[in-house]
Each structure stands twice: as structure tokens, then as C-alpha cells.
N, C-alpha and C positions, 0 to 999 in steps of 0.2 A: 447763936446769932446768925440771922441770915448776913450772907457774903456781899449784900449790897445795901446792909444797915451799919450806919454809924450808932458810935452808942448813942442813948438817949439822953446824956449830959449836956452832948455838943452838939450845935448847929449842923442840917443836913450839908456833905459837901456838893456845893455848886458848878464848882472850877472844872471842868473839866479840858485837860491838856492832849492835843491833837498836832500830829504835821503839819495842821494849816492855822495853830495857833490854840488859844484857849479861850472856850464858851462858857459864860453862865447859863448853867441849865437847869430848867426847873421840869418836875412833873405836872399835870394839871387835871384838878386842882390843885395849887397849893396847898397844903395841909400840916398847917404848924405842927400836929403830933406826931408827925410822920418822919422818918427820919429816911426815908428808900431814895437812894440815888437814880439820876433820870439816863443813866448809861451804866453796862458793867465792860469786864474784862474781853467780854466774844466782840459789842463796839471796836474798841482799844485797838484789838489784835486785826481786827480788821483792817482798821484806818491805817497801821503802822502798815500792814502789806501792799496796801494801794502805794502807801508813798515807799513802800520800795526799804525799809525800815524793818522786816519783820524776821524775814528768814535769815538772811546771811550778811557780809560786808560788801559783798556783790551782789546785792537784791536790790531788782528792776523796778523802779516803778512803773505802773498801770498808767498808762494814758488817757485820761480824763477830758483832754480840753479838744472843744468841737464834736465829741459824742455824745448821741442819745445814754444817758445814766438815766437806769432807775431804779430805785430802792424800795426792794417789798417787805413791809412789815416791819418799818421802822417803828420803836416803840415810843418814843416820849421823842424824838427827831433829832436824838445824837446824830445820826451820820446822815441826814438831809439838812444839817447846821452847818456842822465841818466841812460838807462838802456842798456849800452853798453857791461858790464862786461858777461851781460846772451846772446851774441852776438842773440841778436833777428832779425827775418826777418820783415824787413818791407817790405808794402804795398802801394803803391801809386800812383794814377795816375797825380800827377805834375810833370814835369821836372823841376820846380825850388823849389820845396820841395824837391827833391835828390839830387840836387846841394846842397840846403842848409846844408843837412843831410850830405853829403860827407865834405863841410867846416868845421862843427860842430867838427866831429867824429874828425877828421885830429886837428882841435886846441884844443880838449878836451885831444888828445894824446892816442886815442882808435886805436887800430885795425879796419881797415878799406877792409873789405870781400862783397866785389861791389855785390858779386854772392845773395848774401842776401838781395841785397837792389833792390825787385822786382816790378816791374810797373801793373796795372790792367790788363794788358793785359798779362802776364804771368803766367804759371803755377804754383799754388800755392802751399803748402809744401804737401805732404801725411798725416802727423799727424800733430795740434795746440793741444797743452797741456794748452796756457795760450794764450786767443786771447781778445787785446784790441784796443778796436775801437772808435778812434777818429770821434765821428759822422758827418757826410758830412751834409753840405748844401744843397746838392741833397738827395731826399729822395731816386733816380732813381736809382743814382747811391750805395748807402746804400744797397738798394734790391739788385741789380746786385751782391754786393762783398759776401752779405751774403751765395745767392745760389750757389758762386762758394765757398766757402770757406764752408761749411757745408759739403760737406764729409770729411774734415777734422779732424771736433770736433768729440769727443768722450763723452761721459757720463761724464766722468772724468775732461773735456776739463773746467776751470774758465773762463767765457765770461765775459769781463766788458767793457763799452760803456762811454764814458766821452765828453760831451759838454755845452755849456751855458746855459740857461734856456731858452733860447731863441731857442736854436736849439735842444732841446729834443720835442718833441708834443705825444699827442696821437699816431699819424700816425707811429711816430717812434717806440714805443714801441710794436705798433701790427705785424711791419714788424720784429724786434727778436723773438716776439709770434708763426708767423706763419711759419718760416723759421727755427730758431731751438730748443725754447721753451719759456717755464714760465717765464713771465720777470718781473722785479719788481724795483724802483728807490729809489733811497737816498734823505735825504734832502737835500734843498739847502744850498750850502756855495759860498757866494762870488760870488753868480749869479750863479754861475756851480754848474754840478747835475754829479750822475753817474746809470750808468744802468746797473743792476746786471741779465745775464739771466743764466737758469738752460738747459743746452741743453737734449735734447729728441732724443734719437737716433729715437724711433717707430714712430717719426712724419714724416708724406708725406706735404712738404713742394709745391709738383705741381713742374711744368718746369718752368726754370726763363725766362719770358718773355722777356729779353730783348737780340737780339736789336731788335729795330720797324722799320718798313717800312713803308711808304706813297708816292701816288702821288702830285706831285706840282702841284700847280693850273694850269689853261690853260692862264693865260693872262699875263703870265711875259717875256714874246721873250723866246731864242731857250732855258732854261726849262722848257717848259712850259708840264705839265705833266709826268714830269720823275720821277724817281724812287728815294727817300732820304732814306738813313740807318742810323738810328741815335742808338747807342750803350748809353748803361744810364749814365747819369750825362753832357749829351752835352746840347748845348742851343739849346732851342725849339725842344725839341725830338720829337712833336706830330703833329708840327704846322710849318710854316714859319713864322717866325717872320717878324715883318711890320719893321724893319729897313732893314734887306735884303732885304726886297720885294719891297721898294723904292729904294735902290742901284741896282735889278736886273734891274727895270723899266727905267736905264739912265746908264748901262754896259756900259761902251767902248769896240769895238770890236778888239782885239789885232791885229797886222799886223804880218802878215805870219812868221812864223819862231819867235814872239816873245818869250823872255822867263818873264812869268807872276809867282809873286804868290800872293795865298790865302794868307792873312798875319792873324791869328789868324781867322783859317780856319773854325771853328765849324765841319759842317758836311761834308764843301765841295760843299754848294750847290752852291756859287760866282764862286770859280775856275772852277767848271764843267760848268757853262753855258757858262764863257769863253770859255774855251773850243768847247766846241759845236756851239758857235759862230764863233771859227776859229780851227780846227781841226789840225792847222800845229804849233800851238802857244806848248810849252813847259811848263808845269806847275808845280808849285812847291808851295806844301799843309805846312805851317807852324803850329802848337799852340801850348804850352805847356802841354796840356790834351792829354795824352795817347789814353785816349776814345775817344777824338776828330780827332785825325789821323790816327784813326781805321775807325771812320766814313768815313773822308772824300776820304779815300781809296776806302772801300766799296760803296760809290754815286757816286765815278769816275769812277771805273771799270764797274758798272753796268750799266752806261750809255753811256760810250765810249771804252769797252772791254779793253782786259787783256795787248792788246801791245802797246797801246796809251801811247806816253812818259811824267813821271811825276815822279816825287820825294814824298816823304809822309814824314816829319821830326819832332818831337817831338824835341822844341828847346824853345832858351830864344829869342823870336822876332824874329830879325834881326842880331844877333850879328856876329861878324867878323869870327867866325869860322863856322856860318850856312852856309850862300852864298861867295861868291869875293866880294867886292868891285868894283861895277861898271859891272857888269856880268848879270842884270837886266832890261830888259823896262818897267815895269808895273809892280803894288803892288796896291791891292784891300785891302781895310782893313776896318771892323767893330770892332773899338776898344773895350775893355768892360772898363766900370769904378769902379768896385768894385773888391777886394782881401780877398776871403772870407768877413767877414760884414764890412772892412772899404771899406768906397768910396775914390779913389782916381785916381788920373791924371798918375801917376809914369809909368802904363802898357802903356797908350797911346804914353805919350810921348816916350817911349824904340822903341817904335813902329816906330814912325816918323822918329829919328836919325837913328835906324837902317835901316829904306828905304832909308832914302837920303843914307845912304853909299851904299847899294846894288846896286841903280840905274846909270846906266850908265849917263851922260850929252844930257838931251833931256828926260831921261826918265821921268815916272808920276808917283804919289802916287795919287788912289782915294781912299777919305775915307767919309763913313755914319756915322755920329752920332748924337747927341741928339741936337738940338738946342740951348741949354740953357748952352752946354758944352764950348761953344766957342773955339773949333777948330781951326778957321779960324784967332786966334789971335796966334796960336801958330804954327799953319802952316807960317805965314808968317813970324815969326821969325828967322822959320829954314830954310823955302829956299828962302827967298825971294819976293816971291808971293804967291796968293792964290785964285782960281776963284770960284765961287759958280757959280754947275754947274745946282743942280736944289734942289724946297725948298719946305716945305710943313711948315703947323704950327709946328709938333712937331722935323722933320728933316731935314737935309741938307746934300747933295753930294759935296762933296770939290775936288780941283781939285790943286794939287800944281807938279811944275814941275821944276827938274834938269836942275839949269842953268852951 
């Protein structure tokens, strides 16, 4: 059982208990089957340190009040909750981690200052006095925030870094190293760690690498050779991944005038070969990764220019207020099955419901994924049918369609 699942007997728990009190917190969407708490232990261990709680009976708290705070990579806004009163900027590149943080903040009874609550892709503060960094899963995207958030810090600036034991590495701690200084870690508690760095104004941290560019292969139809932007923290930033590259392999070519989208788009490279397979079709780039529809903006325009009609939306799926209802013929989707470290169905399925609604009567959902996922039991449930449309050992192309 994952370490942030309750059983499935009992209600998720909510309550979460902090120094500054105790939040109901929820993930978002809500998801009655779901049982994944909206904080773990790295949160916890964090919050106990700021208040001075963590390490010893002589442990200082961090001073908070009258400084720039700001929190990168809060996940579902445990500790942009808790720590509401020091109205901290967060940082994030989920749109259902700001969803989340926006229901938090709203049932916890906090002031709620949207302007604060900022995406990867925006301009970060001038000054961080206290910068705490919920460590990413991506190390890519880790590098990415540090180099833009380093003219920030200041000498003065308390950097602390909080995730599982799982998700701290070597790798992690040479990237605070080299980006803004001397870093050094706590012991473990409760599986989670924290990461204390000392920043260095006199350190030359280099230009941050990202985003990267590559050519596609030559053998997947009309991208074959084009140009991908992938900004850090997207999936397969260096590479095509071989479940795309068996979806390009068996594309459907949109009919004139359709309106198509990317449905948890990554870089954009599905929707652009649409595209480029029919240049009159309308396309529309869904994910909930910031960085992801930054990408797949950037691999659209540089392969079908700047006036080619297409939408780019950071959103939850499909849900009612992304598209119309029925305003839709075509929806490509490489679902993912993981949420940060738990695996689960919950994204795919938001995914599915949300097509059928989008899709007009007649239109199609194609979607790639892992064979072993069974898909094709859950596609038929929701619309009725479901065609395999081509298969290999590890994948399959599905094929379901709006009756």
C-alpha cells in the first residue's frame, strides 16, 4: 500500500495537523475513489522545522513574519495553507495543485491573493527571503526553477528543500550545489529528509539549459523530422518516447475543418503531426503542466508558424468549462498513470469522461497506452465500444467512438 493511501474502507484523511493549527485538505479534483492524502511526511517534517519543532528541545524557529516566503512546487498547498498568515508566493507548475491550493486556502478561511499564487512559467518575485522547495520528481524541472529563481536569493535568503528519501539523491543536492550553494541534509524522519542550502551570491551557476530542442526521427509520417521544444520537467524532454512513436505510427488523419485536441498534450508532438497531416484541422493543446503548454506551443508554432489556428490551455482534462460539450471531433490522448509516486487510473479515467463530453455524436477518442492497463475495458464502459486499432507487445491504440 502506498505510504499516502488510506485503506479503501475508510474515508480519505483530511485533517491535517501543523504548528499553525489544523487544515482540511483536499486534492483536486475530489475523487470519491481515491483515497491519496493532499500532504505526506517531507510537508510535516518541514513545517515542524520552520516552527522550530523538528530537530532538538533547543530548535529555533525560522522567522517568517515581514519576509518575502516563497514555496516552489507545492503540491496540492499543504504548506502555502499552513503557512497562510506569512501570505507566501507560491510556485507551481500544476493546474490542479492551484486548484487545490485555491480550495484549501478558501476552507481554511485565509485570504486568498490569486496574484501570488504563480505558475513556472511566470515571473518570479525580485527578492525570496525564505525559499522552500518541495523537491520535484523531475530533476529537470528542479534545475530549471532554481536558475530562474536564483537571482532572487540573497546571502541572507534561508533555502530549505523538503521531500521523501526517495526523492532526495545525490543528483539532487549537487543541483542546490551548483546553482546557488553549500548544501547539506538532515536526518531522516518518517522516510522524509530536508535540505538545508547556504546560498552564494559569488557562485556562476552557467545559463540554464533548458528548454531543449531536437529533431524527430525520419520514420513516423508527416513529423518526421521536425523540430520538438520540450521546457524541463515535460515527458521525454531528450527523446520520443515509444508510446508516442506507436500512436504517431497509426495517427488518424483529421478531416478538413476538424476540431482535434492534444488531450494531455506533453510537448505537442501528437497535435502537431495532426496538424501537419491536415493543415485546415483546428487544434487544441490540453495538460495540466504549465511547462507542458509551453512546450507544446513552442513545437506547434515552429513547425506550422505563428498564424496556424490553435488554442494552448493548462486545464483539469476535459472538464466542462475547458471545451463545449459536443464542440469536438477528435481527442488523441497518451494518458499517464502516475500522480507524483502513486500509480493510479483516476487521470485516465477524468480523461475518457471528459472526451466523451467534448465529442460531438460520431466523434473519436484515440488513445495509447500500456497494455497491461486495460483500457479497452474501460473504454467500453463508457462509450459503448472499443476497437483495437493496432498492437504491439507492450502497447495498444484504442479506438472508441460517440454514439
Amino acid at each position: 500500500m502506498n505510504p499516502q493511501t488510506t485503506p479503501a474502507a475508510t474515508p480519505p484523511d483530511t485533517s491535517f495537523a501543523t504548528p499553525w493549527g489544523a487544515f482540511a485538505l483536499t486534492r483536486f479534483p475530489e475523487d470519491p475513489r481515491e483515497r491519496l492524502r493532499a500532504w505526506d511526511a517531507a510537508d510535516e517534517y518541514l513545517l515542524r522545522h520552520l516552527a522550530g519543532e523538528a530537530d532538538s528541545a533547543a530548535g529555533t524557529a525560522t522567522e517568517l513574519a515581514g519576509r518575502t516566503v516563497a514555496v516552489l512546487g507545492d503540491r496540492w498547498g499543504a504548506l502555502t495553507t499552513a503557512l497562510a498568515e506569512y501570505r507566501p508566493v507560491q510556485i507551481t507548475d500544476s493546474h490542479l495543485g492551484r486548484q487545490a491550493t485555491l480550495a484549501n486556502l478558501a476552507r481554511a478561511g485565509a485570504a486568498v491573493d490569486e496574484s501570488r499564487l504563480l505558475t513556472t512559467r511566470d515571473t518570479p518575485p525580485e527578492r525570496i527571503d525564505v525559499l522552500l522547495v518541495r523537491v520535484p520528481k523531475s530533476l529537470a524541472l528542479l534545475e530549471d526553477q532554481l536558475h530562474r529563481l536564483a537571482p532572487a536569493v540573497h546571502e541572507g535568503t534561508v533555502v530549505i528543500g523538503t521531500g521523501m528519501v526517495t526523492e532526495i539523491h545525490t543528483s539532487t543536492l549537487r543541483l542546490f550545489e551548483r546553482i546557488l550553494g553549500p548544501t547539506r541534509t538532515s536526518l531522516a524522519a518518517r522516510k522524509a529528509r530536508l535540505v538545508f542550502c547556504t546560498p552564494d551570491r559569488a557562485l556562476d551557476p552557467g545559463p540554464n539549459p533548458w528548454p531543449h530542442r531536437y529533431a524527430l526521427p525520419q520514420d513516423i509520417g508527416p513529423a518526421s523530422g521536425r523540430t520538438v521544444v520540450n521546457h524541463a520537467g515535460t515527458f521525454c524532454a531528450d527523446r520520443l518516447d515509444i508510446g508516442t512513436r506507436f500512436l504517431l505510427a497509426h495517427l488518424p488523419v483529421p478531416a478538413p475543418g476538424a476540431r482535434v485536441v492534444d488531450l494531455g498534450c506533453g510537448n505537442g508532438v501528437v497535435g502537431t503531426a495532426a496538424a501537419l497531416a491536415e493543415p485546415g484541422a483546428e487544434l487544441v493543446f490540453v495538460d495540466e503542466s504549465h511547462q507542458a503548454v509551453a512546450s507544446a506551443e513552442e513545437t506547434f508554432r515552429a513547425n506550422l508558424g505563428p498564424d496556424a489556428p490553435a488554442e494552448f490551455l493548462a486545464a483539469d482534462a476535459l472538464a466542462r468549462d475547458v471545451v463545449a460539450p459536443g464542440s469536438v471531433d477528435l481527442v488523441l490522448n497518451n494518458p499517464p498513470f502516475h500522480s507524483h509516486q502513486a500509480t493510479t487510473d483516476a487521470t485516465a479515467w477524468r480523461m475518457f469522461t471528459g472526451a466523451k463530453r467534448a465529442l460531438r455524436p460520431g466523434g473519436e477518442l484515440w488513445v495509447v497506452g500500456n497494455r497491461h492497463l486495460g483500457y479497452h475495458v474501460k473504454l467500453r464502459r463508457l462509450f459503448g465500444n472499443c476497437q483495437l486499432v493496432a498492437g504491439n507487445p507492450k502497447f495498444v491504440v484504442l479506438r472508441a467512438v460517440k454514439r
